[in-house]
C-alpha positions in Angstrom: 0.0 0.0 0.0 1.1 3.9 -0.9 0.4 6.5 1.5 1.0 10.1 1.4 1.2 12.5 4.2 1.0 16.0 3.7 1.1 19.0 6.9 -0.8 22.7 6.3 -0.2 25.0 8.7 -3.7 26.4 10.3 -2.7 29.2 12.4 -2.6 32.6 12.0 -0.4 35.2 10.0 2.8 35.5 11.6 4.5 38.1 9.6 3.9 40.4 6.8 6.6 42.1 4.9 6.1 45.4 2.8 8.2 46.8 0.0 9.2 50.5 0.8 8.9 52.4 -2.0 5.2 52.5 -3.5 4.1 50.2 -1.0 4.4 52.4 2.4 6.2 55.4 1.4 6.7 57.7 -1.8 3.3 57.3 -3.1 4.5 56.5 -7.2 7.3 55.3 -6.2 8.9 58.6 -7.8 12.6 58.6 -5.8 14.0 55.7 -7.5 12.7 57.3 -10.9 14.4 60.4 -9.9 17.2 59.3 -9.6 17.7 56.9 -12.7 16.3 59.7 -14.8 18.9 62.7 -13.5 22.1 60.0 -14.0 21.8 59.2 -17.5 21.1 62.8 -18.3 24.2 63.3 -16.4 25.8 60.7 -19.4 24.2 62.5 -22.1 21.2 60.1 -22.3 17.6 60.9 -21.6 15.3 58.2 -20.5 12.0 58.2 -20.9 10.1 57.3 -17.5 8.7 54.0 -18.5 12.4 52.9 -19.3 13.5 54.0 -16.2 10.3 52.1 -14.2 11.1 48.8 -16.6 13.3 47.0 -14.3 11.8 48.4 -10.9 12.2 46.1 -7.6 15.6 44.7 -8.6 18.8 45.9 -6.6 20.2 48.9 -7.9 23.0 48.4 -9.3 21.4 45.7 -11.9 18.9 47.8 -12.7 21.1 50.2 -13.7 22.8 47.2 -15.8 19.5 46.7 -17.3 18.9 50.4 -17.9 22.6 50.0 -20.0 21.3 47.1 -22.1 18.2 48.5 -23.5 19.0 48.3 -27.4 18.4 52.4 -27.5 20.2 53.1 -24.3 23.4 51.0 -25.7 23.4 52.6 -29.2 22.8 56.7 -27.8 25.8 55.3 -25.2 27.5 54.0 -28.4 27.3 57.0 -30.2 28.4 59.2 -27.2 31.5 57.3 -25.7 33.0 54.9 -29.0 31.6 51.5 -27.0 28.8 49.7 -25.3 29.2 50.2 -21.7 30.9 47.4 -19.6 30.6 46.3 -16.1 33.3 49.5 -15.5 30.5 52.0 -16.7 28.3 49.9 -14.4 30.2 50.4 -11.3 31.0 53.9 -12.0 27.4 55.0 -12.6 25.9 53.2 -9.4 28.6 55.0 -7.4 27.2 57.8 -8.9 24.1 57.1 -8.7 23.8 56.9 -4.3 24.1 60.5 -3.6 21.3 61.0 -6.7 19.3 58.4 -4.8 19.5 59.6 -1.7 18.5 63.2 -2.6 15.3 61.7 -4.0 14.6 59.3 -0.8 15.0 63.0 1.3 12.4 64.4 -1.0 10.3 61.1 -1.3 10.1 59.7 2.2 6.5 60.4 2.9 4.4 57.5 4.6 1.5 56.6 2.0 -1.6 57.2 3.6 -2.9 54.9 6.3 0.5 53.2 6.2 0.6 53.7 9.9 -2.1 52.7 11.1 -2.5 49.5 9.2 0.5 48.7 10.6 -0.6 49.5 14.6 -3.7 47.2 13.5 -1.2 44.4 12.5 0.8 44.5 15.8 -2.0 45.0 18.1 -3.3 40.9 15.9 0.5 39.5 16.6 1.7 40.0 13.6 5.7 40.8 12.9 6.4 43.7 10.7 9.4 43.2 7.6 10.6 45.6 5.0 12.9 44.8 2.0 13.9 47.3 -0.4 16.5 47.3 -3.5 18.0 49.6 -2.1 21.4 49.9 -0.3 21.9 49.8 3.3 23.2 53.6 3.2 20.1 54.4 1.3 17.7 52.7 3.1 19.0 54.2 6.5 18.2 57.5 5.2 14.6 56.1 4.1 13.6 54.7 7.5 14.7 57.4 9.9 12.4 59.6 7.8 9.6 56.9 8.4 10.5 56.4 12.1 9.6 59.8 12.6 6.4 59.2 10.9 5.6 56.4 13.3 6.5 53.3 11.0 9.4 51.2 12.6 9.7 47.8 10.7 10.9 45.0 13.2 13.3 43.8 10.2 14.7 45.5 7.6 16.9 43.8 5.2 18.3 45.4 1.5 18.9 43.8 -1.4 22.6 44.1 -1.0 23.0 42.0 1.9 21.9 38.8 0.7 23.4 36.4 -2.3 20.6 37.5 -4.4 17.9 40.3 -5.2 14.5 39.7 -6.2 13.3 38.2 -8.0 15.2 35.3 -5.9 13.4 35.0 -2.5 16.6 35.5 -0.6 15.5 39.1 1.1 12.1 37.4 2.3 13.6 34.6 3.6 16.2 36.6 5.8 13.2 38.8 6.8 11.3 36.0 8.3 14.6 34.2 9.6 15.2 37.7 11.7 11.0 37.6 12.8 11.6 34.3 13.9 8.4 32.8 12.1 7.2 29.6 12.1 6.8 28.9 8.6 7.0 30.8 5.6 3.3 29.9 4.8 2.6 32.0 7.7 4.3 34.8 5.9 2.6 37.6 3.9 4.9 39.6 1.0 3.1 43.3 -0.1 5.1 45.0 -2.6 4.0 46.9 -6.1 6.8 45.7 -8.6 6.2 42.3 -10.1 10.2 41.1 -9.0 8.4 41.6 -5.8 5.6 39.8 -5.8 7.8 37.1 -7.4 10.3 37.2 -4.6 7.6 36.2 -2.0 6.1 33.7 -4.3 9.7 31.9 -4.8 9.9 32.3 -1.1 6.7 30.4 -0.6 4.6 33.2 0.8 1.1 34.6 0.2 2.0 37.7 -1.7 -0.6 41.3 -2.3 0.2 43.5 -4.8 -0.3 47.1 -4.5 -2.0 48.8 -7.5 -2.2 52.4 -7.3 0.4 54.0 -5.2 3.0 52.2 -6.9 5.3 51.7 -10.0 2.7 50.0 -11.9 0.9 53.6 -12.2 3.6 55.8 -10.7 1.6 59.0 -10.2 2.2 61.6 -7.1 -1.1 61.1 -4.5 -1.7 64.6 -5.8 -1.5 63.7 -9.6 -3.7 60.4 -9.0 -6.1 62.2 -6.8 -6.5 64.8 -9.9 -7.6 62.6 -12.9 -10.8 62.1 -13.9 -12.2 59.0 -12.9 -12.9 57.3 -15.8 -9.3 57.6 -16.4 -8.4 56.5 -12.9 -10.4 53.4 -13.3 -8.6 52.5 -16.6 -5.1 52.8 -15.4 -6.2 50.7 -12.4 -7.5 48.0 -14.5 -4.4 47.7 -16.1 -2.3 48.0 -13.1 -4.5 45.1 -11.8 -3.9 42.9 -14.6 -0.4 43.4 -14.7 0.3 42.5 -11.2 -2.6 39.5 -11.6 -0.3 38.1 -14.0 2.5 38.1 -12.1 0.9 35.3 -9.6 0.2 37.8 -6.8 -2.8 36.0 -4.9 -4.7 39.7 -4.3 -4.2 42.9 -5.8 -5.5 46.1 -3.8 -5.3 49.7 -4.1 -2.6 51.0 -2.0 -2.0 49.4 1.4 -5.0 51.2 3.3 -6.9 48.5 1.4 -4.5 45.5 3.9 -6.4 44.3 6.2 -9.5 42.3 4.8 -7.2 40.4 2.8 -5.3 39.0 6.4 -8.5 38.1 7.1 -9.3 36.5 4.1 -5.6 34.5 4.3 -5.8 33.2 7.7 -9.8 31.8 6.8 -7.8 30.0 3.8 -5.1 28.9 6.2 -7.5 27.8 8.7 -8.7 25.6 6.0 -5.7 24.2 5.4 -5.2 25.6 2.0 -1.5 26.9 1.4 0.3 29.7 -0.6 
């Protein structure tokens, strides 16, 4: 005779880990855009915005590599300087690129509406607070002292730089819930508003929530978002929603106000002994 065992876990969230940018703070996600946008005009090369957003979520310096291999950034980097650029112009344009960044984290560093709260409501149920960023640790430092005094203190915080791997490999995730001490990953919740982010809790074996609005997917200022009409707000949301549906997130919601029903909805599942 066969037989097969298999466990589900049927407690309760244990930890849910946010993105930074878009997610909790910088509502567009406009600092990392900021930043890519002023260092190629530094090189002579304008981006357009979507080129800049393309690569969004990974770790800095390889989206700056992917930012070089674009077929029009290579050839206007041709044209300028006699050669594609190699890992050299890599390195040198991500060491130029921190101060850049962390001007535009300074300017950025607002807490999306809600944020706080939402996350009081999570601690006062148990649950562990994470944050993973692509950003570097010097960067992110800058990042979370603005949001500590704004009221959001993550209990981990871990950059893409200190692990093996960015996303999309679930390395940051992992470390986040190895530092909250959870039980098991399927206890674990990733929000985030890139797909490489909803992939890296997905390859981690999480639930995962993608955030729609205040993200990169739309990448508008509250202001500018709060502006448009709303037959126009409903079709950029539509297509955010798709986009990040695709991607294997397991709920998409508007901007992380929107949280909390869907930890309810998670641990009902979980209490059914369904899994990520």
């Amino acid at each position: 005779m066969y037989f097969h065992h298999q466990r589900s876990y049927r407690g309760p969230i244990q930890a849910v880990i946010f993105d930074w940018a878009g997610t909790t703070v910088d509502f567009g996600s406009l600092a990392p855009v900021a930043a890519f946008t002023d260092l190629f005009t530094q090189q002579g090369i304008e981006l357009s915005l979507a080129e800049a957003r393309g690569p969004m979520g990974t770790e800095k310096w390889e989206h700056i590599r992917q930012l070089c291999a674009l077929p029009r950034v290579a050839a206007a980097w041709r044209e300028i300087y006699g050669a594609l650029p190699d890992m050299a112009d890599i390195d040198r344009l991500y060491q130029e690129f921190i101060p850049l960044q962390i001007a535009a984290i300074r300017d950025s560093a607002r807490l999306i509406p809600r944020c706080r709260e939402v996350v009081a409501a999570l601690r006062a149920r148990g649950i562990r607070v994470g944050a993973n960023t692509g950003y570097s640790r010097e960067m992110v430092e800058v990042l979370a002292a603005a949001a500590a005094e704004q009221g959001y203190r993550p209990d981990s915080n871990v950059c893409a730089t200190e692990v093996p791997r960015g996303r999309p490999f679930p390395h940051m995730s992992l470390k986040n819930a190895i530092e909250l001490e959870v039980e098991t990953v399927h206890a674990c919740v990733k929000v985030d508003d890139t797909v490489p982010g909803i992939e890296e809790g997905l390859n981690a074996g999480m639930w995962t929530i993608a955030v729609a609005i205040s993200g990169n997917e739309i990448g508008l200022s509250i202001d500018d978002w709060d502006t448009l009409p709303a037959v126009e707000q409903q079709q950029l949301r539509q297509a955010a929603y798709a986009r990040l549906r695709a991607s294997g997130a397991h709920y998409v919601i508007d901007t992380i106000a929107d949280l909390l029903p869907y930890i309810e909805l998670i641990e009902r599942r979980l209490a059914r002994g369904e899994q990520p």
